[in-house]
C-alpha atoms as one frame of an Amber mdcrd trajectory, in Angstrom:
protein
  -4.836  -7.574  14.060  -3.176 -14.476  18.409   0.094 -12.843  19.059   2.879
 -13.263  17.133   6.312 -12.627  18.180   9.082 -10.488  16.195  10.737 -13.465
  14.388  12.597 -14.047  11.234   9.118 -15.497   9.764   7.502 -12.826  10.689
  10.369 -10.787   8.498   9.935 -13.922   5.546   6.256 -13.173   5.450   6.027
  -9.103   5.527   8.949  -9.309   2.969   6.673 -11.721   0.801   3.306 -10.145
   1.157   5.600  -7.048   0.358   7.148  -8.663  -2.928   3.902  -9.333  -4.185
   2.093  -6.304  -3.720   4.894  -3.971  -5.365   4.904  -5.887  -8.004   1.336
  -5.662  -8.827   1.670  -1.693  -8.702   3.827  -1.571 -11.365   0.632  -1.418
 -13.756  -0.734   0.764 -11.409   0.261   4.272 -12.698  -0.682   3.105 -16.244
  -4.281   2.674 -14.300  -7.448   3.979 -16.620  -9.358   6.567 -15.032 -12.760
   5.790 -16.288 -15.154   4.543 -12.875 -16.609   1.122 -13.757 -20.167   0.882
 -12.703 -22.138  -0.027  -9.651 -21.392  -3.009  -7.757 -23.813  -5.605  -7.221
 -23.846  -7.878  -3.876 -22.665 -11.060  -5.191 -22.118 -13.284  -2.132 -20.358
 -16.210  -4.482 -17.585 -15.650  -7.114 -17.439 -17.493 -10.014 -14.399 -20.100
 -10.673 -12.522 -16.832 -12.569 -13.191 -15.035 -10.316 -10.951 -17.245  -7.996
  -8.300 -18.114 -10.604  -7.682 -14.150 -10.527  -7.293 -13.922  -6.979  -5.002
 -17.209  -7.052  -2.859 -15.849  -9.783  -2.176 -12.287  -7.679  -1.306 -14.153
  -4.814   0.878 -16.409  -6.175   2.280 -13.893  -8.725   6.089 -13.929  -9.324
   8.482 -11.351 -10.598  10.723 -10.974 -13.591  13.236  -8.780 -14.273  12.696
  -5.449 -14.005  14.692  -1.967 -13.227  17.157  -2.687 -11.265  16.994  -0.914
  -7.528  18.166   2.721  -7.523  21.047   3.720  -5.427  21.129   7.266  -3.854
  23.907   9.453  -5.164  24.696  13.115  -6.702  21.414  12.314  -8.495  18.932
  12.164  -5.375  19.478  15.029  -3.105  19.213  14.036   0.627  17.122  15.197
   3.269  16.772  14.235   6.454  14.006  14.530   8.976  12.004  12.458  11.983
   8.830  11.055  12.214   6.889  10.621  15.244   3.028  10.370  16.049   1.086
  13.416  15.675   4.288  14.966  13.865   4.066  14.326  10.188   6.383  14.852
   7.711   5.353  16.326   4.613   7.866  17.274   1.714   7.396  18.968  -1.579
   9.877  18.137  -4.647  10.577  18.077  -8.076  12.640  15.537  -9.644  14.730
  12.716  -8.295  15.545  12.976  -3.987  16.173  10.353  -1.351  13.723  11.427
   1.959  15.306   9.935   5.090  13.535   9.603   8.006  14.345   8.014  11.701
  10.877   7.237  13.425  10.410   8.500  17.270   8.097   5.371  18.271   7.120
   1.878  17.570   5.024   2.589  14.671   4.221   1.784  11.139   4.603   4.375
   8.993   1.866   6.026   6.077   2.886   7.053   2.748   1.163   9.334   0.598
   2.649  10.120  -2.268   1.384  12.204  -5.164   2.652  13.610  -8.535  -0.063
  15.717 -10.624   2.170  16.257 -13.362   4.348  13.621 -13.729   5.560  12.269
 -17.264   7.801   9.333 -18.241   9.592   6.843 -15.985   8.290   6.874 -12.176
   9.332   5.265  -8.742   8.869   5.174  -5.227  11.281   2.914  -3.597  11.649
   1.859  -0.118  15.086   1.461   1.002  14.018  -0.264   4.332  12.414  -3.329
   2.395  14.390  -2.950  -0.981  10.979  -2.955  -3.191   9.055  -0.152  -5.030
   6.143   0.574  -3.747   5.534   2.553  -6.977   7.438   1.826 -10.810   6.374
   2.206 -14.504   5.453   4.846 -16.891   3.146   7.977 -15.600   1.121   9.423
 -18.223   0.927  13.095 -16.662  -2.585  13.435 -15.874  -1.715  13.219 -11.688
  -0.705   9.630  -9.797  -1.754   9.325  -6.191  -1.070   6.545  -4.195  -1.225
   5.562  -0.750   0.825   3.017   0.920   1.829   0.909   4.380   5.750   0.243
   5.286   7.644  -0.192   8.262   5.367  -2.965   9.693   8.623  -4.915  10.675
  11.189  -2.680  11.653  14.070  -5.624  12.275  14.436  -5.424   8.406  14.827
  -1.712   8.614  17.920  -0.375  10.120  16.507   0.007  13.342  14.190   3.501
  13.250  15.652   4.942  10.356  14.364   4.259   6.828  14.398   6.154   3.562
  12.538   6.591   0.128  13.939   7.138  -3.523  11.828   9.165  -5.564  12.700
   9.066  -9.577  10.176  11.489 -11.048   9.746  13.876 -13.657   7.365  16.499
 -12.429   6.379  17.831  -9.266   5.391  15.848  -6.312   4.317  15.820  -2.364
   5.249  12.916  -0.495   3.822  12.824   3.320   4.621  10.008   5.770   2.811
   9.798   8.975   2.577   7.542  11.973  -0.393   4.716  11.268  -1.470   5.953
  15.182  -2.564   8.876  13.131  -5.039   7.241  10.843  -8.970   8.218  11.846
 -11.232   5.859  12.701 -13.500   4.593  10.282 -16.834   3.368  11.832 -19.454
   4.171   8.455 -19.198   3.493   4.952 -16.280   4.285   2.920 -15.615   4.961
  -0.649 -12.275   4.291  -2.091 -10.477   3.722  -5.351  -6.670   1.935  -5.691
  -4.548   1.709  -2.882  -4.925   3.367   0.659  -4.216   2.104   4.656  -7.708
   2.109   6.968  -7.915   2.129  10.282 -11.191   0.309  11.931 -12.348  -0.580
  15.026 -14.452  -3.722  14.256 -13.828  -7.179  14.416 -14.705  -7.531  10.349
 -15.603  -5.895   7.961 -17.868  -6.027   4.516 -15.647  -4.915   1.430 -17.606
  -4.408  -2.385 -15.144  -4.616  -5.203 -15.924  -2.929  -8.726 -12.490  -3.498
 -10.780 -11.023  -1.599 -13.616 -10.946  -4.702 -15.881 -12.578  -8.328 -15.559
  -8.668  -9.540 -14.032  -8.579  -6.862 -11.304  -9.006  -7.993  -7.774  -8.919
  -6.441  -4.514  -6.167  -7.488  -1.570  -7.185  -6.543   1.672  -3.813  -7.019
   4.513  -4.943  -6.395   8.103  -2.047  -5.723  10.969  -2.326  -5.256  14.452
  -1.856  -1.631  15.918  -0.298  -2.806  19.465   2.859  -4.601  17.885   2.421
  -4.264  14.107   1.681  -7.926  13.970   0.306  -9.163  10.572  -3.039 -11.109
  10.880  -4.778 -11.525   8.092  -5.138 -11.254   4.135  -7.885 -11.992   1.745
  -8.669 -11.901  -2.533 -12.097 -10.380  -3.450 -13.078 -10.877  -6.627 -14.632
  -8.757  -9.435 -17.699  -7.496  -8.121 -17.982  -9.430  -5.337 -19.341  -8.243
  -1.730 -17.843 -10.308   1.187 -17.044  -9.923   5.074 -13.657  -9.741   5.987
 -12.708 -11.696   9.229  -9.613  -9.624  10.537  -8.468 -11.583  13.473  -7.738
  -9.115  15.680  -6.518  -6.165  13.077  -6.769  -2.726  13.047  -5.119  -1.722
  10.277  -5.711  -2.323   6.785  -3.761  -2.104   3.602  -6.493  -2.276   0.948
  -4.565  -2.543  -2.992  -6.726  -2.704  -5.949  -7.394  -0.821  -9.494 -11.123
   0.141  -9.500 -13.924   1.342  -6.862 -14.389  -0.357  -2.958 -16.801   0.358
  -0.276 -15.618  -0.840   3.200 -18.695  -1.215   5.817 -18.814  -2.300   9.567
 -21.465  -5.017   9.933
């Protein structure tokens, strides 16, 4: 995922692409669990189809919770990061996990919660945004998540997460150098970071709900460079040009298959 160089737009646009996407999770822990059905190779997308995938794009934020401050209330721990050396913490409750990375990565997060209740956020000191907030119902949250893609707006290798939670949760964070490649068909649901080795690749969307859509953000591995995003529509089938990335951040509520074609 041409080369770009590590700029203040570069910052502007992570930040942005960042804004956006955090925002749309805030509905994400209220997600239904019930699978939609199989999805059929549609190789258009009807004009709603492409009003959804404007209006997530282009979606703006309100007022919401305002950003969480670590204090007496989030118990601190520190630890480093480096590839091949995850970090993997078990919790309950509110904690702030600090981290200073050993390399020029992006970092993984995996964070899960199987018994979570109430009010519930994952917040990411490095780019000031949740990547996770809104009410968790207590039958188990899972998300998976890309940060640290530009580490200027970081301070410098060291980064942190909030966690707010009521419940009992694993949070793991991993260097993206660690992600397998994927070179067959893959099933996914909601949010998680793939690493290819293809040029493109053919994505099938089957959403939650007739406004879900699918957000597909490719980087490159060699300097975290961001190359490419796209919008798939509801039960749409479409090849993914990825300019040169190797990493994908794939965000939607409902069923995907990823090929290489």
């Amino acid at each position: 995922m041409p080369a770009y160089p590590h700029s203040v737009r570069d910052g502007i646009i992570a930040v942005a692409i960042g804004s956006v996407l955090a925002l749309l999770l805030l509905v994400g822990v209220r997600a239904a669990q019930e699978p939609p059905g199989g999805v059929p190779d549609s190789r258009g997308a009807d004009t709603a189809q492409r009003d959804a995938c404007l209006l997530r794009q282009g979606a703006g934020g309100g007022a919401g919770e305002p950003d969480p401050q670590p204090g007496p209330d989030f118990p601190r721990q520190a630890h480093t990061l480096d590839t091949a050396r995850p970090v993997v913490v078990h919790g309950t409750g509110n904690a702030e996990v600090a981290y200073e990375r050993l390399g020029d990565f992006a970092t993984v997060v995996d964070f899960e919660c199987d018994d979570c209740v109430g009010y519930l956020n994952l917040f990411n000191t490095g780019s000031a945004l949740p990547i996770v907030s809104g009410e968790a119902l207590g039958d188990g949250f899972d998300v998976q998540w890309l940060i640290d893609t530009v580490h200027e707006l970081n301070d410098g290798p060291h980064n942190s997460l909030l966690i707010t939670a009521d419940g009992n949760w694993r949070l793991t964070l991993r260097s993206w150098h660690d992600l397998p490649v994927e070179d067959g068909p893959l099933e996914g649901r909601g949010a998680q970071v793939v690493r290819v080795d293809s040029p493109s690749v053919r994505l099938s969307f089957a959403p939650l709900n007739s406004r879900d859509t699918l957000n597909v953000y490719a980087y490159r591995l060699s300097d975290r460079g961001f190359t490419a995003n796209v919008c798939i529509g509801r039960f749409e089938s479409q090849v993914v040009d990825l300019q040169g990335g190797d990493v994908l951040l794939i965000w939607a509520r409902g069923e995907w298959t990823l090929e290489t074609p």
